[in-house]
N, C-alpha and C positions, 0 to 999 in steps of 0.2 A: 747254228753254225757248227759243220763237224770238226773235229780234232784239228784236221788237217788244215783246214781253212784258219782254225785260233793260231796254229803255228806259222802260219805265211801272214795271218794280221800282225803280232805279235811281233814278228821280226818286220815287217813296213814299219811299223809303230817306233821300233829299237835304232832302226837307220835314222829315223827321223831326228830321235832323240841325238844322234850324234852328230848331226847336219846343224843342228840347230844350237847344239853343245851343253845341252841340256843333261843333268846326269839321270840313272833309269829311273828314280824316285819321284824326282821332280816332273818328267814325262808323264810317268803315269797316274799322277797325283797324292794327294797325301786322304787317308780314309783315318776312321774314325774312331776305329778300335785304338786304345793306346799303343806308342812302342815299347816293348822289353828290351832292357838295360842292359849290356852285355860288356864282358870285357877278354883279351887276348891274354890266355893262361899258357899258352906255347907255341910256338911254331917247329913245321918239319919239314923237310925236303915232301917233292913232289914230281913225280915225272910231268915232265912241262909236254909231252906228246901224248899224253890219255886225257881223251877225250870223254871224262870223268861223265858217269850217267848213274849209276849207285854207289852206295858205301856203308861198309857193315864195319864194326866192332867189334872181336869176338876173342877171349884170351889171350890178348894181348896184340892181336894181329888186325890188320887192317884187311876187310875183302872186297875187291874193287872192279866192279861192271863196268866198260869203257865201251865206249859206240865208233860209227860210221862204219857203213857197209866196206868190206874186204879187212879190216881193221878190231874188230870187232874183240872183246876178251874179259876173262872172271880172270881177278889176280888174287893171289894173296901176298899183303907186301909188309914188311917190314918200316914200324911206322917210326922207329928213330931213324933209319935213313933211306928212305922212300922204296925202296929196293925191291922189285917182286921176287921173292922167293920160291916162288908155283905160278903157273900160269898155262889159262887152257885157251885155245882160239878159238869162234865161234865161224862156223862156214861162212865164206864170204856172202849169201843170199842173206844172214842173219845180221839185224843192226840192233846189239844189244842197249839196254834199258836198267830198269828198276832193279832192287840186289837185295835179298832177306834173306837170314839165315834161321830157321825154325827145325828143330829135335835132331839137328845134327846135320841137315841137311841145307845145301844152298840153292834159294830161285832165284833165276836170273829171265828177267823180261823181256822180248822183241819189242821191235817200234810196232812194224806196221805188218809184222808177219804170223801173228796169231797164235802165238809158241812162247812156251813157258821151259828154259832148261833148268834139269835137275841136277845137279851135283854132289857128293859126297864133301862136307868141309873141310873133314881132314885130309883130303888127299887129291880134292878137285877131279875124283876120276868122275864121269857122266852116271847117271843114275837114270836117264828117262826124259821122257817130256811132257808137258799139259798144254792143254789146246785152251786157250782163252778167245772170247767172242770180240775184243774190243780192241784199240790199238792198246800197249802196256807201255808206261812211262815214269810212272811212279810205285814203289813199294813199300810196305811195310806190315809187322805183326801187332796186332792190337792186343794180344792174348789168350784172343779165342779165334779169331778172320785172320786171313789178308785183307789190306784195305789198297784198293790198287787206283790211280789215276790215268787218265785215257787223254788228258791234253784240257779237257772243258773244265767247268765248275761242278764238275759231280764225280764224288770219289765211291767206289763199288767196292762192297764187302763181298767175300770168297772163301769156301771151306777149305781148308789148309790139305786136307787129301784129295780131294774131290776136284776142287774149284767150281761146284756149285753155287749159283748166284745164292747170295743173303742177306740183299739189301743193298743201300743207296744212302747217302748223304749229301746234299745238295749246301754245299758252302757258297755262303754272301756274307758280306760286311755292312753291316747297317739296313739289311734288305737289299742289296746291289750283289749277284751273283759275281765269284772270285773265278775269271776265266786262267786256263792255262797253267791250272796246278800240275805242278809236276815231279818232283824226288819226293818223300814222303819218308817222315821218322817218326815211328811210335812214342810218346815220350811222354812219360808220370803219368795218364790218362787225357794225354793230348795226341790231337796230331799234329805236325810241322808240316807244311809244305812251302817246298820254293816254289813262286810264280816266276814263270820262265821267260827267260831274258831279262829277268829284273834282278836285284838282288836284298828283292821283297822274299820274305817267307813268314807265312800267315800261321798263327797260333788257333789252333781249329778245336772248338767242342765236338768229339763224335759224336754225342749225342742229338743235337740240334745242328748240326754242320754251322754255327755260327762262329765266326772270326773274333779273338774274342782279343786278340793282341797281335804287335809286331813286329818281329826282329828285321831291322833295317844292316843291312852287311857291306853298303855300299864303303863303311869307313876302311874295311879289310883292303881295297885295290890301294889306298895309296902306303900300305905295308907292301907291296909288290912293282917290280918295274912297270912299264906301260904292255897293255896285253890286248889282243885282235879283240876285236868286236865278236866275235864268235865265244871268247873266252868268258862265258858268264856263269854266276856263285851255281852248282848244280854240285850234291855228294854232302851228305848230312848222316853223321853216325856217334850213335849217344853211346859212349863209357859208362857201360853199368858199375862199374868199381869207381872212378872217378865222380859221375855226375855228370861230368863237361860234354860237352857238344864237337865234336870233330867236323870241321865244314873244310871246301875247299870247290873246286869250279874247270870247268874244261879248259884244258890247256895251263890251266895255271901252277905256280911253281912250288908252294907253296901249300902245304896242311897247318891249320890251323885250332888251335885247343879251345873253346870259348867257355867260360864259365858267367850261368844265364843269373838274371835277376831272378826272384818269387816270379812264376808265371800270374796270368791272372785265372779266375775259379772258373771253372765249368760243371755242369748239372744239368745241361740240357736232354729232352725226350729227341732219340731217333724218330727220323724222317723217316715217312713210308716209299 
């Protein structure tokens, strides 16, 4: 199934779940990797109009990818009071995605238009573009790659100058491939990713792409008024000074600080 078709299952699957009144955990079932223990270390305002698709952490400032076609934008905001402080537009053909910041510089990802913008972070002026082969949905820096998701169960390594392919990780849970990863945080030598429309986000060995834990976030909405269907957990960004986890979701009102349990270990061998 390509990208495109996991995101039109995925959202059948989401309507169902609210027809049925089912919350997104309980639709999509419950898997086998343990969940990680988390707890609410802050909350902060949040533009309740961005349509949240990356988030980065970066001296002090929040950097934030927001999507839908004619709407589209890299912010830098101000995270005690949501405030964008800079902000660049992204041409209306462009519906931006995934958001890293690496040696100074910021990527910002397309859905489905094969374009990678580059940025300056301290000033948001444009730097350039990279052409990527696949739709871009998720981002993040492992250390040495990019590690980018395209909507399916397999997330693609990328030379940070180049964007040369360098590999592949195929994540499953218990052998049951993880469809529809999407935002992506580098974190201790894991990866996060939220599964989209849910507000599942799978604890991922790079090494062996296996699911080894899971942050469940559905408790985060009832800290929040009631919010569209559309409004779901998407924007993850780890405070290197802190530790804590910055998460927050389209349309919603609300940034949130979470401070995680011990993850669980990983040691897995990459997937060819």
């Amino acid at each position: 199934m390509g990208a495109r078709l996991h995101r039109a299952f995925y959202f059948l699957l989401f309507s169902v779940c609210l027809v049925v009144g089912a919350s997104p955990g309980e639709c999509f079932g419950a898997d086998d990797a343990p969940g990680v223990a988390w707890r609410v270390a802050g909350r902060h305002p949040h533009d309740p109009q961005a349509f949240t698709q990356g988030l980065v952490m970066r001296h002090g400032h929040l950097y934030e990818s927001t999507g839908r076609y004619g709407r589209s934008s890299l912010r830098r905001v101000d995270p005690a009071t949501g405030r964008a402080l800079a902000r660049r537009d992204l041409p209306a053909a462009y519906f931006g995605e995934g958001l890293e910041e690496h040696d100074g510089r910021l990527y910002q990802l397309t859905w489905r238009e094969n374009t990678v913008f580059v940025f300056d972070a301290a000033t948001l002026d444009a730097l350039g573009q990279r052409p990527l082969a696949t739709e871009g949905w998720g981002l993040c820096h492992d250390g040495t790659s990019f590690v980018i998701s395209d909507g399916s169960s397999v997330l693609r390594r990328y030379d940070p100058d180049t964007f040369a392919p360098r590999g592949r990780i195929r994540v499953a849970d218990q052998g049951v491939p993880v469809e529809a990863l999407n935002e992506l945080e580098c974190f201790d030598g894991r990866i996060l990713a939220n599964v989209w429309m849910t507000d599942r986000v799978a604890v991922i060995d790079p090494g062996d792409g296996r699911v080894v834990g899971w942050l469940d976030l559905s408790g985060l909405r009832a800290l929040m008024p009631p919010l569209p269907p559309e409004a779901v957990a998407n924007g993850m960004a780890l405070d290197r000074e802190t530790g804590r986890l910055w998460v927050t979701g389209k349309l919603w009102p609300t940034v949130f600080e979470l401070e995680l349990a011990t993850l669980p270990p990983v040691g897995g061998k990459e997937a060819p």
